[in-house]
C-alpha positions in Angstrom: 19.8 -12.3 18.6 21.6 -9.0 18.0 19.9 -8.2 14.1 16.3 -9.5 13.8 15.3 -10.0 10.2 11.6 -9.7 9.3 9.0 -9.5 6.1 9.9 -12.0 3.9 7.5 -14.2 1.9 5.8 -15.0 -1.2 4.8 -12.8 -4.1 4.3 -12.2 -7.3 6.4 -11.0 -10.2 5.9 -7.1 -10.4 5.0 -7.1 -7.1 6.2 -5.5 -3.7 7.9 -6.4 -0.2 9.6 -4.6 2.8 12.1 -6.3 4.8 13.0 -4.9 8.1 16.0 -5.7 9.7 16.2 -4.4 13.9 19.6 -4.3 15.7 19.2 -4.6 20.1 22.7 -2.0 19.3 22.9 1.2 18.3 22.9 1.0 14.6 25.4 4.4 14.8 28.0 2.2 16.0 28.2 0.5 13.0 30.0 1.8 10.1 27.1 0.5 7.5 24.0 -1.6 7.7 22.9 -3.6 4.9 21.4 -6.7 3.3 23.0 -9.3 1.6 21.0 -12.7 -0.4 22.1 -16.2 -1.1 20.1 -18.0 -3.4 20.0 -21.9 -3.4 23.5 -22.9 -5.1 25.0 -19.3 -5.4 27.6 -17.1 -3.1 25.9 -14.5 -0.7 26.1 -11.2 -2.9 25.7 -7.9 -1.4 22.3 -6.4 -2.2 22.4 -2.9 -0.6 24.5 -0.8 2.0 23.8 2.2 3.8 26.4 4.1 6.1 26.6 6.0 9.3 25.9 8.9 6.7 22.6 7.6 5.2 24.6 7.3 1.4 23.2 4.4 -0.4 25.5 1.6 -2.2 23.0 -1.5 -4.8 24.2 -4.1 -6.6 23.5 -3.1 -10.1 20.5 -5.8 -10.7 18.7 -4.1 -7.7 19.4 -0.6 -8.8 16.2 1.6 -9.2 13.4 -1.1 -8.1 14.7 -1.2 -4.0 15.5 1.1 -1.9 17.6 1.3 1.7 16.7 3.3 4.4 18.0 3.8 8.2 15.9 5.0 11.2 18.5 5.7 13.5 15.7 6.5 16.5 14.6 2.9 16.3 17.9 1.1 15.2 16.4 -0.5 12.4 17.2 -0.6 8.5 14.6 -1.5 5.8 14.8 -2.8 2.1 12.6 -1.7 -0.2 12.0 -3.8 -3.0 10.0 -3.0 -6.0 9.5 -4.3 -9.3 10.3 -8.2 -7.6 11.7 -10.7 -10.3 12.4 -14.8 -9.6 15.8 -14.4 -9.9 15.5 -11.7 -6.6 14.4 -15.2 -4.8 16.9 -15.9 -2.3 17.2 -16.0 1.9 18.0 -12.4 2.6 20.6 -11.8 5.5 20.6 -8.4 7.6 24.1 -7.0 8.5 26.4 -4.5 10.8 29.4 -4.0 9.0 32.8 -2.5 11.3 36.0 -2.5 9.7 37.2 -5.8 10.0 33.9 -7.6 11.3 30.9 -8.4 10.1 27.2 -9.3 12.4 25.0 -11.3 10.2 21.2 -12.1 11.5 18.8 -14.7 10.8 17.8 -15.0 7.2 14.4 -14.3 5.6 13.2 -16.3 2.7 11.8 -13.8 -0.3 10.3 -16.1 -2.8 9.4 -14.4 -6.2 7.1 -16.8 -8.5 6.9 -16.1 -12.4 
Protein backbone atom coordinates (compact mmCIF):
# COMPACT_ATOMS: atom_id res chain seq x y z
CA UNK A 1 0.00 0.00 0.00
CA UNK A 2 1.75 3.12 -1.35
CA UNK A 3 -0.47 5.95 1.07
CA UNK A 4 -1.36 4.56 4.56
CA UNK A 5 -4.24 6.36 6.05
CA UNK A 6 -4.40 6.56 9.86
CA UNK A 7 -6.54 8.36 12.98
CA UNK A 8 -9.84 8.13 12.22
CA UNK A 9 -12.69 7.39 14.70
CA UNK A 10 -15.39 8.60 16.87
CA UNK A 11 -15.95 11.93 18.50
CA UNK A 12 -17.82 14.45 19.59
CA UNK A 13 -19.25 17.60 18.15
CA UNK A 14 -16.77 20.45 19.05
CA UNK A 15 -14.22 18.09 19.34
CA UNK A 16 -10.76 17.28 17.78
CA UNK A 17 -8.95 14.56 15.40
CA UNK A 18 -5.62 14.25 13.42
CA UNK A 19 -5.47 12.15 10.45
CA UNK A 20 -2.15 11.15 9.15
CA UNK A 21 -1.71 9.97 5.85
CA UNK A 22 2.25 8.17 5.03
CA UNK A 23 3.39 7.70 1.44
CA UNK A 24 6.43 4.46 1.04
CA UNK A 25 7.49 7.54 -1.96
CA UNK A 26 8.82 10.54 -1.72
CA UNK A 27 6.01 12.88 -1.16
CA UNK A 28 8.30 15.66 -3.27
CA UNK A 29 7.60 13.75 -6.22
CA UNK A 30 4.19 14.58 -6.05
CA UNK A 31 2.80 17.73 -7.27
CA UNK A 32 0.26 17.97 -4.11
CA UNK A 33 -0.80 15.73 -1.28
CA UNK A 34 -4.20 15.92 0.07
CA UNK A 35 -7.38 14.50 1.58
CA UNK A 36 -10.52 14.04 0.03
CA UNK A 37 -14.12 12.56 1.94
CA UNK A 38 -17.14 10.64 0.68
CA UNK A 39 -19.88 10.55 2.89
CA UNK A 40 -22.50 7.65 2.63
CA UNK A 41 -24.69 8.66 -0.61
CA UNK A 42 -22.48 11.79 -1.68
CA UNK A 43 -19.50 12.38 -4.45
CA UNK A 44 -15.91 12.31 -2.93
CA UNK A 45 -15.24 16.16 -2.48
CA UNK A 46 -11.88 17.56 -2.00
CA UNK A 47 -11.22 18.56 1.57
CA UNK A 48 -7.68 20.03 1.59
CA UNK A 49 -4.54 20.20 -0.73
CA UNK A 50 -1.10 21.10 -0.06
CA UNK A 51 1.75 21.41 -2.83
CA UNK A 52 5.34 20.72 -3.37
CA UNK A 53 5.48 24.35 -1.98
CA UNK A 54 3.69 23.84 1.42
CA UNK A 55 0.56 26.52 0.05
CA UNK A 56 -2.57 25.31 1.46
CA UNK A 57 -5.95 24.96 -0.76
CA UNK A 58 -9.79 23.96 1.86
CA UNK A 59 -13.03 23.50 0.66
CA UNK A 60 -14.82 26.39 2.02
CA UNK A 61 -16.89 24.27 4.81
CA UNK A 62 -13.43 23.19 6.26
CA UNK A 63 -11.93 26.63 6.06
CA UNK A 64 -10.54 27.86 9.46
CA UNK A 65 -11.42 24.65 11.84
CA UNK A 66 -8.52 22.09 9.83
CA UNK A 67 -5.50 22.50 8.91
CA UNK A 68 -2.86 20.66 6.28
CA UNK A 69 0.50 20.16 6.85
CA UNK A 70 3.54 18.20 5.02
CA UNK A 71 6.67 16.70 6.71
CA UNK A 72 8.73 16.19 3.83
CA UNK A 73 11.62 14.25 6.15
CA UNK A 74 9.06 11.64 6.89
CA UNK A 75 6.82 11.63 3.74
CA UNK A 76 3.81 12.06 5.52
CA UNK A 77 0.83 14.74 5.32
CA UNK A 78 -1.57 15.34 8.25
CA UNK A 79 -5.23 16.92 8.60
CA UNK A 80 -6.06 18.83 11.26
CA UNK A 81 -9.47 19.06 12.12
CA UNK A 82 -10.96 21.23 14.58
CA UNK A 83 -14.24 22.43 15.54
CA UNK A 84 -15.68 18.60 14.14
CA UNK A 85 -19.51 18.84 12.96
CA UNK A 86 -21.76 15.51 11.72
CA UNK A 87 -21.88 16.66 8.49
CA UNK A 88 -17.60 16.34 8.54
CA UNK A 89 -18.65 12.36 8.99
CA UNK A 90 -17.46 10.68 6.00
CA UNK A 91 -14.51 7.96 5.02
CA UNK A 92 -11.56 10.22 4.42
CA UNK A 93 -9.26 9.19 1.48
CA UNK A 94 -5.37 10.25 1.40
CA UNK A 95 -3.95 11.34 -1.98
CA UNK A 96 -0.72 12.02 -4.39
CA UNK A 97 -1.82 14.16 -7.04
CA UNK A 98 0.61 14.29 -10.63
CA UNK A 99 -0.73 15.94 -13.48
CA UNK A 100 -2.82 13.56 -15.07
CA UNK A 101 -2.92 10.79 -12.18
CA UNK A 102 -4.11 10.45 -9.11
CA UNK A 103 -2.87 7.62 -5.96
CA UNK A 104 -5.73 7.22 -3.62
CA UNK A 105 -5.07 5.09 -0.20
CA UNK A 106 -7.17 3.21 2.09
CA UNK A 107 -9.96 5.22 3.62
CA UNK A 108 -10.45 6.21 7.31
CA UNK A 109 -13.83 6.45 8.77
CA UNK A 110 -14.33 9.98 10.87
CA UNK A 111 -17.51 9.71 12.57
CA UNK A 112 -18.89 13.02 14.21
CA UNK A 113 -22.02 12.43 16.61
CA UNK A 114 -24.36 15.44 17.51
Amino acid sequence: VQLQASGGGLVEAGGSLRLSCTNSKSIDSYNAMGWYRQAPGKSREMVALIDRGGRPNYAGSVKGRFAISRDSAKNMVDLQMNSLEPEDTAVYYCSAILIGKQIWGQGTQVTVSS
